[in-house]
C-alpha positions in Angstrom: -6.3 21.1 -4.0 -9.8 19.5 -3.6 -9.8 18.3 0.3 -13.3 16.6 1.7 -15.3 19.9 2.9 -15.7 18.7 6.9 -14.9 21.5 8.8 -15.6 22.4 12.7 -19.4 24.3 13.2 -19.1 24.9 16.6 -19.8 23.2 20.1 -22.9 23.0 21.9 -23.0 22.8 25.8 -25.3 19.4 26.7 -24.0 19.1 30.4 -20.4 18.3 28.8 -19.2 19.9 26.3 -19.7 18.2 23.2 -18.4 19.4 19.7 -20.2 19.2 16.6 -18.4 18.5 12.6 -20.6 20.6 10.6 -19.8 20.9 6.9 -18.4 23.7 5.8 -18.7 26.0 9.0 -15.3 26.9 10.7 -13.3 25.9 13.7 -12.5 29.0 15.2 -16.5 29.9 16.2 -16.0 30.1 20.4 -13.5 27.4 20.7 -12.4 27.6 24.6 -10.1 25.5 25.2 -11.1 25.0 29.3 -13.6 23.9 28.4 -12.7 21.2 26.5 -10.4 20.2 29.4 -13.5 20.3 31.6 -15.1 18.0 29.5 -12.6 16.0 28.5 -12.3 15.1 32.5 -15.3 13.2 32.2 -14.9 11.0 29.9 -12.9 7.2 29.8 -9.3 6.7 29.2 -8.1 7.0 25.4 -5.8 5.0 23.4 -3.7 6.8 20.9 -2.5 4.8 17.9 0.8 6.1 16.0 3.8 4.9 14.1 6.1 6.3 16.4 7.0 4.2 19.9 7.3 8.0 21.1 3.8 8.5 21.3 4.2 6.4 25.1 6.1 9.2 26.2 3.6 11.6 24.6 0.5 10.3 26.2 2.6 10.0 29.4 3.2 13.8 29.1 -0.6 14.8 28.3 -2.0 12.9 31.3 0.0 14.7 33.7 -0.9 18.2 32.2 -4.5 17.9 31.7 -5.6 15.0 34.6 -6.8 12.8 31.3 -5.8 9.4 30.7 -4.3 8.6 27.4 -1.9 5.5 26.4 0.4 5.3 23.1 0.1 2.4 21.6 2.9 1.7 18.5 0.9 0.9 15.6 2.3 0.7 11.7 0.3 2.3 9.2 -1.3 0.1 7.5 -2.3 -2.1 11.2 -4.1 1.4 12.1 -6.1 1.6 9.5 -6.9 -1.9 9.7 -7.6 -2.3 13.6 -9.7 1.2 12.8 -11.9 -0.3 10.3 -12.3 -3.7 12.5 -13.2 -2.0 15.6 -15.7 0.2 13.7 -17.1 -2.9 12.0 -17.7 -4.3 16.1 -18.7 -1.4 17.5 -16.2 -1.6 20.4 -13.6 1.1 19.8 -9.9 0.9 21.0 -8.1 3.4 19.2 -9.7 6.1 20.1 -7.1 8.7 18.0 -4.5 7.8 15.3 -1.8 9.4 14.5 0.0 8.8 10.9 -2.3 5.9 9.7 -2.1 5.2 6.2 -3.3 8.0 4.1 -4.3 6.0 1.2 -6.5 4.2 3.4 -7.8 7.2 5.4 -8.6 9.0 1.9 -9.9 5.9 0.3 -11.8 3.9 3.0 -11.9 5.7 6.6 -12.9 9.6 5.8 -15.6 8.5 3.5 -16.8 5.3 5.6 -17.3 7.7 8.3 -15.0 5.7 10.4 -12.9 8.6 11.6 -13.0 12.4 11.9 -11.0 15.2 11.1 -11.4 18.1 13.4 -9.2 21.2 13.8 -9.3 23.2 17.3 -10.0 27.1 16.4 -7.4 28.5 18.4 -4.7 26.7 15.6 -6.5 26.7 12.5 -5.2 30.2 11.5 -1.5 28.6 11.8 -2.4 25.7 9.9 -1.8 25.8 6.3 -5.7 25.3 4.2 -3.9 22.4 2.4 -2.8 20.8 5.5 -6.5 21.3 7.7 -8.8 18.5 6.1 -7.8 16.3 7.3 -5.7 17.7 9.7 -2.2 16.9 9.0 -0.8 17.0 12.6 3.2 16.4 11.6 5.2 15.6 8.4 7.7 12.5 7.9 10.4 14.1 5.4 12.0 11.2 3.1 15.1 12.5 2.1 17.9 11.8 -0.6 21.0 11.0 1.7 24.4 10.2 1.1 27.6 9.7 3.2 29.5 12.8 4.6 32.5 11.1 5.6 33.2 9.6 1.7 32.3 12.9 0.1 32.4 16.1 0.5 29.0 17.0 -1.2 26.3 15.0 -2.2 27.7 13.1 -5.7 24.4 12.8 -7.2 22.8 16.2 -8.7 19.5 14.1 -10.0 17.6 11.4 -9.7 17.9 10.3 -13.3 21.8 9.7 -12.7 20.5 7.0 -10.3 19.6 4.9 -13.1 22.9 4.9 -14.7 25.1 2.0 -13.7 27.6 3.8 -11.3 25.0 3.6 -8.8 23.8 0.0 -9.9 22.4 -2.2 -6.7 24.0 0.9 -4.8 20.7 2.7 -3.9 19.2 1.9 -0.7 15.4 2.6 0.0 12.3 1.1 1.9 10.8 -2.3 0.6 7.7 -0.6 -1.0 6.1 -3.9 -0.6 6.1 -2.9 3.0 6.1 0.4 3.2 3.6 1.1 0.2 4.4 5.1 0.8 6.7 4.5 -1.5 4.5 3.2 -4.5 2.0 6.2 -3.4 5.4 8.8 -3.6 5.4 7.7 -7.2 1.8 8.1 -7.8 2.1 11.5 -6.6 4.9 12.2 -8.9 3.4 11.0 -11.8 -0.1 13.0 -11.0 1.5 16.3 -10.2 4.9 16.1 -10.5 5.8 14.4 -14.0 7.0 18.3 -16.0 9.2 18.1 -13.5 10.4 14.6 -13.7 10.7 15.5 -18.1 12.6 18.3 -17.0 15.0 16.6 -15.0 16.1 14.4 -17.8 16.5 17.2 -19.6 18.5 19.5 -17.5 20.7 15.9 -17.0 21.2 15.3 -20.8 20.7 17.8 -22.7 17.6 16.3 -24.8 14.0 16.0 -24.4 13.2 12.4 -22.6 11.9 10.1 -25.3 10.5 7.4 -24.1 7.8 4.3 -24.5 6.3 4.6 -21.4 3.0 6.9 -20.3 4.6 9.4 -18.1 8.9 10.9 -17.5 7.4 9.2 -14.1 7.3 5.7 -15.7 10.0 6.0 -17.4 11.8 7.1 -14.3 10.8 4.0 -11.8 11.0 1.8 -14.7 15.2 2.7 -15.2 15.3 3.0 -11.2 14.1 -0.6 -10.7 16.2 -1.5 -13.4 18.9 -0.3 -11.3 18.7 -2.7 -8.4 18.0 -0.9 -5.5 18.4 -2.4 -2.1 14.7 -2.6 -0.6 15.4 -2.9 3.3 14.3 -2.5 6.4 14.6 1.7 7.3 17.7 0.6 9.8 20.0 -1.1 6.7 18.7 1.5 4.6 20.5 4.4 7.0 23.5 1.8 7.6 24.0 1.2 3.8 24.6 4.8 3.2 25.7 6.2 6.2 28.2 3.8 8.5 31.8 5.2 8.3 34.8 3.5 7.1 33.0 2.8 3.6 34.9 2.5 0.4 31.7 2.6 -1.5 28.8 3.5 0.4 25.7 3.7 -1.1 23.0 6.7 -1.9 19.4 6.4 -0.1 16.7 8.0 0.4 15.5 8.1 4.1 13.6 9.3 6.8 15.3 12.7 8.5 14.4 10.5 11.8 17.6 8.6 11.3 19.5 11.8 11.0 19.9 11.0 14.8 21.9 8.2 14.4 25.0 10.8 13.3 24.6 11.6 17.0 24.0 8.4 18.8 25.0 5.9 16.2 28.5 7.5 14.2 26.5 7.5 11.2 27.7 10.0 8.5 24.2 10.9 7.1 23.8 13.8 4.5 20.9 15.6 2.9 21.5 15.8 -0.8 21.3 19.1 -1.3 19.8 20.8 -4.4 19.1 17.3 -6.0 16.8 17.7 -9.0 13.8 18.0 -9.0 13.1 17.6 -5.8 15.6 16.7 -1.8 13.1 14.7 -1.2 9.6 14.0 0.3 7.3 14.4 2.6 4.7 11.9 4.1 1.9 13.7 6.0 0.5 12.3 9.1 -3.1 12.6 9.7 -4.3 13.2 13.3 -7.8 11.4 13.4 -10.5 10.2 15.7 -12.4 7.2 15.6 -16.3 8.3 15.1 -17.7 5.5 17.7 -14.8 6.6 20.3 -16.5 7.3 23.7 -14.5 10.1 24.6 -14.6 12.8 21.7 -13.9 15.6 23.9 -10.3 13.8 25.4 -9.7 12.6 21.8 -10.1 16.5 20.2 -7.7 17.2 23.4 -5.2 15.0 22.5 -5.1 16.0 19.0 -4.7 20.1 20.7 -1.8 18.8 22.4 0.0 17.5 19.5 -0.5 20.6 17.7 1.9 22.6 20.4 5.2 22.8 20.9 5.1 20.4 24.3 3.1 18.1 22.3 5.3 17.5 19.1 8.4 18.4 20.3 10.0 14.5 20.7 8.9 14.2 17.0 10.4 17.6 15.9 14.0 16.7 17.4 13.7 13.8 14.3 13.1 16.2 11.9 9.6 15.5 11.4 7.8 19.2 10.4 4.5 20.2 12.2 2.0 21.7 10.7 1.4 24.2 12.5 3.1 27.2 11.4 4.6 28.7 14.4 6.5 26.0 15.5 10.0 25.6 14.6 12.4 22.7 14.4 15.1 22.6 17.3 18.4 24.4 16.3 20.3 21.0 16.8 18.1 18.9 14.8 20.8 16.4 13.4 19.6 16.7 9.5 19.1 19.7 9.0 16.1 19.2 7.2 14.2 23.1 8.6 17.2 25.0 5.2 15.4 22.4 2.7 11.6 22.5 3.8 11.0 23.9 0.6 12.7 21.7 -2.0 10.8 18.7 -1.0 7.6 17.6 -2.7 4.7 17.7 -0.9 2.1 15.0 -0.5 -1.3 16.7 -1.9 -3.4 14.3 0.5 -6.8 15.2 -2.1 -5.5 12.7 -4.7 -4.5 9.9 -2.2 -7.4 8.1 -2.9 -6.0 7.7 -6.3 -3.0 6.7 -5.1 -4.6 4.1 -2.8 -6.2 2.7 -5.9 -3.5 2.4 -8.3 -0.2 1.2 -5.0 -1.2 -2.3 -6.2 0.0 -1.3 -10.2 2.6 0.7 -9.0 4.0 -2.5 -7.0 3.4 -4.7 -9.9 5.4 -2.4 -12.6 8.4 -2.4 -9.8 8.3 -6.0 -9.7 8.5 -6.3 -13.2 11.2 -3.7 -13.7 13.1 -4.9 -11.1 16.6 -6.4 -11.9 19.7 -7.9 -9.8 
């Protein structure tokens, strides 16, 4: 991987501590982390943006440990980028963090605008995989091949390509990638560094090489998938479709593990397809970023500390999201179950985002046309 070369210098004391993004220098020169709380003190309030309604609680949490005020605002992806750009563009600064923006648009338009930052505290960094440091992926949002527990025993698919075959016609379930274009980006990704895998696939399933019109086994792949008719739903019908008991036919999905908990609060019969070729799933990354014109660098750099803990992530790691830093673990009781198949899903490499920023809008077009009832 190829990530932008912004890395941590150092900090300087001017009165309060301010920290510096120096190219190519690294995070863990003197990083004390007092006093970043001590300058963090004195600065305003901050606004967190995030795509989780947790991240109320989460700011609630920080204020009371540090003495810093922070509010969680709810804010989809694509709005964060968005308000991000806007408030840049005006000078006046809301968002002074974001958490899980659009990384397309971070990759694409914010990183290289210079409208955010990514910055890593020193004290982390050495638990912080180098793929996962620029930008600093804070926490990961698994997508994951489900099916229903409670109609079968084991997960009835074994590969993606049987998904295209007409037992599972209109009996899919997924995110409408026209709103949630992490899903056009997923099959960016697995056409840029994933598509021997995709070939193989076929071939494991068949017992021939794929032959096919199309430019890439990933083409061909979405192309037969969209053929298929899947259901393109909201993320709540999507986890309903395939999990709610008492089905006589209930359908395959592919999901976030953060519905998992509704086999605990809701009776669904969610399952993790396990050992699905090529891949269980995916995993989204989300960025933890802070707005360049924010007044309060020092409480924005302490916010993104606090997420990297356990205290900090740990109402996001109870939905199976995965942080990235290492020494964390998931919760025993986390409902999917998603810590035994960390390494079967495919990875997001966040370098070539901008390329998938750049072709979601073909990648949405080709669905569209391949798309059949």
């Amino acid at each position: 991987m190829k990530p932008l070369k912004k890395q941590l210098a150092g900090f300087a004391a001017v009165g309060a501590i301010t920290f510096a993004f120096v190219a190519g220098a690294s995070a863990q020169e003197k990083f004390d982390l007092d006093a970043l709380v001590a300058a963090a003190k004195g600065e305003a309030p901050i606004t967190v943006y995030a795509v989780t309604g947790k991240i109320v609680d989460t700011a609630k949490a920080f204020t009371e440990k540090y003495g810093v005020q922070a509010t969680g605002k709810k804010v989809n992806e694509a709005t964060q980028a968005d308000l991000m750009i806007r408030e840049s563009q005006s000078g006046k600064v809301i968002g002074d963090v974001s958490l899980a923006m659009d990384v397309g648009s971070a990759m694409a338009q914010l990183l290289p605008e210079g409208i955010v930052e990514s910055w890593v505290p020193g004290d982390i960094e050495p638990d912080i995989a180098d793929a996962s440091r620029n930008p600093l992926v804070v926490v990961s949002d698994p997508q994951v091949w489900t099916y229903n527990t409670e109609k079968y025993k084991s997960c009835p698919v074994k590969n993606i390509w049987e998904l295209t075959e007409p037992k599972w016609k209109g009996k899919v379930a997924m995110l409408d990638l026209f709103e949630k274009p992490l899903y056009a980006d997923w099959f960016n990704q697995l056409e840029t560094h994933h598509d021997a895998e995709i070939a193989k696939a076929y071939e494991d399933l068949y017992g021939k090489k794929l032959e096919t019109d199309q430019p890439s086994a990933t083409a061909a792949w979405v192309k037969a998938y969209a053929g298929n008719a899947p259901l393109l739903a909201d993320s709540t019908a999507v986890a309903d479709a395939a999990g709610a008991p008492g089905q006589a036919e209930p359908f395959m999905a592919i999901t976030a593990t953060a519905k998992y908990r509704e086999n605990v609060t809701g009776g669904l019969k969610l399952g993790i397809c396990e050992g699905i070729e090529p891949f269980v799933g995916f995993s989204y990354p989300g960025f933890g970023l802070i707005a360049k014109g924010t007044k309060s660098p020092n409480a924005a750099k302490l916010f993104i500390h606090y997420l990297l803990t356990e205290e900090g992530i740990a109402n996001q790691t109870v939905d199976g999201k995965l942080p990235s830093n290492g020494k964390i673990a998931l919760p025993d009781d986390e409902p999917s179950g998603i810590a035994k198949h960390r390494d079967s899903l495919m990875l997001f490499d966040s370098s070539t985002a901008a390329d998938d920023f750049d072709k979601r809008q073909d990648w949405q077009d080709f669905w569209r046309v391949n798309y059949k009832k």
